[in-house]
C-alpha positions in Angstrom: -11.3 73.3 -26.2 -13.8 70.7 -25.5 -13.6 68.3 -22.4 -12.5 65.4 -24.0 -9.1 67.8 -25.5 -8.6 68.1 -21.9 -8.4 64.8 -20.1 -8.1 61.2 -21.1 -10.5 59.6 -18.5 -13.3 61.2 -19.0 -13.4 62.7 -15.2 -12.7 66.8 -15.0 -14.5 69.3 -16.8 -13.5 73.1 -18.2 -13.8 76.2 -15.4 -14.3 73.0 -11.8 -12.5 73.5 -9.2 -12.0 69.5 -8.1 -11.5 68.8 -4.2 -8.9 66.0 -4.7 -4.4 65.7 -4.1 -3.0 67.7 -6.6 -1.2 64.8 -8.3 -3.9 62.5 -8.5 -5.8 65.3 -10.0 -2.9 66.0 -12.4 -3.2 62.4 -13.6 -5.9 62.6 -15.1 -5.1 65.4 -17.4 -3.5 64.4 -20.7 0.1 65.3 -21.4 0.8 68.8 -22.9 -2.7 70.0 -22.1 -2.0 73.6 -20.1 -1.0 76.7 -21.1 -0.4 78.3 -17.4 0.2 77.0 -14.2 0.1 80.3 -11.3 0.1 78.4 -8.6 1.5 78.9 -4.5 2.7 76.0 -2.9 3.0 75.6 1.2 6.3 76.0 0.9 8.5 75.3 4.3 5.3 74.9 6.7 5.0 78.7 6.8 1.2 78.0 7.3 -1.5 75.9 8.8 -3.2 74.1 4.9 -5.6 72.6 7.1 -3.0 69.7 8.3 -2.5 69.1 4.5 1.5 69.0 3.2 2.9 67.9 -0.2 5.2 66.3 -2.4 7.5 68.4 -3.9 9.1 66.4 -6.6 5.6 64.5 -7.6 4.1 68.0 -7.9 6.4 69.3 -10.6 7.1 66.2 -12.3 3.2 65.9 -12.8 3.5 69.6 -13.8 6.3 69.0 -16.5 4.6 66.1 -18.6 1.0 68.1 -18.9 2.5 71.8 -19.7 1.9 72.8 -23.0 5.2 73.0 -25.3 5.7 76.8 -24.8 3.6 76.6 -21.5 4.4 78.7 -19.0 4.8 78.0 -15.0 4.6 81.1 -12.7 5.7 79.7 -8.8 5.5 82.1 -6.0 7.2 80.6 -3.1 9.7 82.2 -0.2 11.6 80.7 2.3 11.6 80.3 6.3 14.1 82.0 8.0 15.2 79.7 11.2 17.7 80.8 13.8 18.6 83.5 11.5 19.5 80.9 8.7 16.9 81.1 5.7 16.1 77.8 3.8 16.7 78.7 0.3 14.2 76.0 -0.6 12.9 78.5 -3.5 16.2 78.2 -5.4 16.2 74.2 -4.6 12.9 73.9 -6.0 14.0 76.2 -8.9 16.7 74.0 -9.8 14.5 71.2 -9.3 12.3 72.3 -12.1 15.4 73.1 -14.2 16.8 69.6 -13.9 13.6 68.2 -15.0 13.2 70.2 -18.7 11.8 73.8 -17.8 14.0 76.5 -18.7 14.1 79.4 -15.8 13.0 82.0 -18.0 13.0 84.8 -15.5 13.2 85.2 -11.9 10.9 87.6 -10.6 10.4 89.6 -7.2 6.8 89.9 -5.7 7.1 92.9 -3.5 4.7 93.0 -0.5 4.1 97.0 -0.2 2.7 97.0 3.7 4.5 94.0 4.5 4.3 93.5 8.5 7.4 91.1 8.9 10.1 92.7 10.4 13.7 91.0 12.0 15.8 92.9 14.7 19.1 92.7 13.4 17.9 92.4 9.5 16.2 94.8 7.0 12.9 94.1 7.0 11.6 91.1 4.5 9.1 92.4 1.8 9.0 89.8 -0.8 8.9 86.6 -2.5 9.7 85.1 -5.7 7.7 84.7 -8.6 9.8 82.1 -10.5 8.9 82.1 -14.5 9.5 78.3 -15.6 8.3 77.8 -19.3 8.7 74.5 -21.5 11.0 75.7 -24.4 10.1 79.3 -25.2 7.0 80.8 -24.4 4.3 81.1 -26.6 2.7 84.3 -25.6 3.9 87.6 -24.0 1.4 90.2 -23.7 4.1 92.6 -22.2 2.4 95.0 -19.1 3.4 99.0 -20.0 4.2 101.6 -18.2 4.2 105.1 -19.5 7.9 106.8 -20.2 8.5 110.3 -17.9 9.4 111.7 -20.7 7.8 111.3 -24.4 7.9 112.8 -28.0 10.8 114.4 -29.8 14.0 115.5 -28.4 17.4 115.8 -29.2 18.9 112.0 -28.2 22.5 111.9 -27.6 24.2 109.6 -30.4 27.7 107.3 -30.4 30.7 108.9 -29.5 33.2 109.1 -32.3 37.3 109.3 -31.8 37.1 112.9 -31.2 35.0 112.0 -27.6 32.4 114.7 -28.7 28.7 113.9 -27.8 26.7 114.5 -30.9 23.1 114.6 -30.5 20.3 113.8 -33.0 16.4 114.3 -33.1 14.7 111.0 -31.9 11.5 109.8 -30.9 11.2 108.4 -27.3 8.8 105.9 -26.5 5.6 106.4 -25.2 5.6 103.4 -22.7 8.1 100.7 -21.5 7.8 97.4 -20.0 7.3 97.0 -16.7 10.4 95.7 -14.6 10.4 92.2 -13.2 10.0 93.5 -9.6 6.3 93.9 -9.3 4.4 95.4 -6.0 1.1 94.6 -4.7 -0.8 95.8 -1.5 -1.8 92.8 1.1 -4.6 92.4 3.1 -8.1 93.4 2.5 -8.6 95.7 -0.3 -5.4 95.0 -1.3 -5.4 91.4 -2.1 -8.7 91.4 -2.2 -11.8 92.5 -1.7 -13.3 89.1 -0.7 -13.8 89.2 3.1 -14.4 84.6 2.5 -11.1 84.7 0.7 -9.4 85.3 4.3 -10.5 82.4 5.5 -7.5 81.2 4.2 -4.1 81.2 5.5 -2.1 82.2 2.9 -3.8 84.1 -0.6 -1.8 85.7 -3.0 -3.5 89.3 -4.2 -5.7 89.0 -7.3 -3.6 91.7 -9.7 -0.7 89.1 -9.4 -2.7 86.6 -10.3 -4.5 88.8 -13.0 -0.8 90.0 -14.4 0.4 87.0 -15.2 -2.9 85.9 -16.5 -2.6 88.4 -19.0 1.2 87.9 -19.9 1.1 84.5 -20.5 -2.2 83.6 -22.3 -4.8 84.6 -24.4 -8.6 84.3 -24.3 -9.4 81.0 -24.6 -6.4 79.3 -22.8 -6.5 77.0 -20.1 -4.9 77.6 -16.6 -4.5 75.6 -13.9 -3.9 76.3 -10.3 -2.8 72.5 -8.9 -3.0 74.4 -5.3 -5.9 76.6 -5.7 -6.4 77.6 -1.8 -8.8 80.3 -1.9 -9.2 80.2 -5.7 -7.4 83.5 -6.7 -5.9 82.2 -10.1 -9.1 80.5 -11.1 -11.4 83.6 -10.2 -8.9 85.9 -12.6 -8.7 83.2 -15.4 -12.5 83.3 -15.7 -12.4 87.4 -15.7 -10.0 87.3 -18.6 -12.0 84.7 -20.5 -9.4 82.5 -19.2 -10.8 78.4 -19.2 -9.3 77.3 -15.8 -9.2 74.1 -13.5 -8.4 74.1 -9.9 -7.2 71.3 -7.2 -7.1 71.5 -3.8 -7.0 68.6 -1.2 -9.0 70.6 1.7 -12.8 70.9 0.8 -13.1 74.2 3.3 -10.9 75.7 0.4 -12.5 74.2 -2.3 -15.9 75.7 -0.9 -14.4 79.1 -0.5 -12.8 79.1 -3.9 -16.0 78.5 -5.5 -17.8 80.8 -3.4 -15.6 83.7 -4.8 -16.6 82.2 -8.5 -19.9 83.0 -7.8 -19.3 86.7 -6.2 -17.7 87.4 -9.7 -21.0 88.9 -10.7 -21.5 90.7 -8.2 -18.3 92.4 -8.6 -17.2 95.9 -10.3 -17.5 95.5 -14.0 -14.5 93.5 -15.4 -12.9 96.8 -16.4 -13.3 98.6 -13.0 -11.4 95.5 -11.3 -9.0 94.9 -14.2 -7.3 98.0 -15.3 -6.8 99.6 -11.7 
């Protein structure tokens, strides 16, 4: 895909990371241009973006008209708990994206494994959702697979007849299954990452998330874009997996730290090493 596939104007190149509001940025891209969007948005003021907010309904409309048919949207967003009351603004935006042509193919859980929130008269909060919007049905699925407890032959028990007796027959189980749609990731440093700069960002999202849905969703060669790109996790895993990728941000502290990570890339493990953990 050459520049000129990717933009109308003239102005944004392949694998940037552009310091710029999102939906400005998003202008500028043709319609039905991206294959992925894994993006994080400051949902509810939960953080400090550098003074920055943004608008909702621009966002995904902007999102919408330059999604590839059979582009996918992953959205990782939560919600503020207030005097005991929690926001629900995920499922509003949800709906919000359904209303305006994206099916909700799947709602997913992102599970925090050494999550510090805790409430006093609640169980303790260890996730957020990973909402799976795609324009009609997706066009890829590289499925993530788990290996079965058990594999091989073995005698499988078959349909009941009238006489209630459980026959059995031989069968072969499968090696490996598909992974749930509850996926858990360690925070923090070594967990999220391993990029000391990257925490000089409020709020990052671990790399393997970014790097699963990656995978899942697109082949070599795709373009993803990360309209929020903070500390330029989803750009940094597109360009391991041979990804093309294009990231906004409004704060240039992020941009710079986003592109800093870009260039640590090789200095990392080899791509295996850091992919297939």
């Amino acid at each position: 895909m050459g520049t000129s596939e990717l933009n109308m104007t003239g102005e944004l190149e392949l694998n940037e990371i552009y310091c710029m509001d999102c939906v400005l940025g998003m202008q500028k891209i043709s319609n039905n241009t991206i294959d992925l969007v894994v993006t994080s948005p400051p949902y509810d003021d939960l953080r400090d973006y550098n003074g920055y907010h943004f608008e909702f309904e621009k966002i995904a409309q902007q999102i919408y008209r330059i999604t590839k048919n059979g582009g996918v949207v992953v959205w990782v967003v939560g919600d503020k708990i207030k005097n005991g009351n929690r926001s629900l603004t995920s499922f509003k935006q949800a709906i919000y994206f359904q209303e305006i042509g994206f099916n909700v193919h799947d709602v997913m859980i992102y599970e925090k494994r050494n999550t510090p929130f805790m409430r006093s008269n609640a169980y303790t909060n260890c996730y957020e959702f990973m909402f799976i919007f795609s324009k009609g049905s997706p066009n890829t699925f590289n499925p993530l697979k788990t290996k079965t407890v058990r594999q091989g032959k073995e005698k499988l028990v078959a349909n009941k007849k009238t006489d209630g007796v459980n026959n059995k027959v031989w069968g072969e189980l499968n090696p490996e299954k598909t992974l749930t749609n509850i996926w858990e990731y360690a925070v923090g440093l070594g967990g999220s990452t391993n990029d000391k700069i990257a925490f000089q960002h409020t709020a990052i999202f671990p790399e393997k998330l970014a790097r699963d849905h990656i995978f899942s969703w697109t082949n070599e060669g795709d373009l993803v874009l990360d309209p929020m790109n903070g500390s330029g996790t989803t750009c940094k895993m597109a360009k391991l997996l041979k990804r093309n990728f294009i990231g906004f941000d409004i704060s240039q502290d992020y941009v710079n730290i986003a592109k800093e990570r870009i260039k640590l890339i090789e200095k990392q493990p080899t791509l295996n090493s850091l992919l297939l953990v």
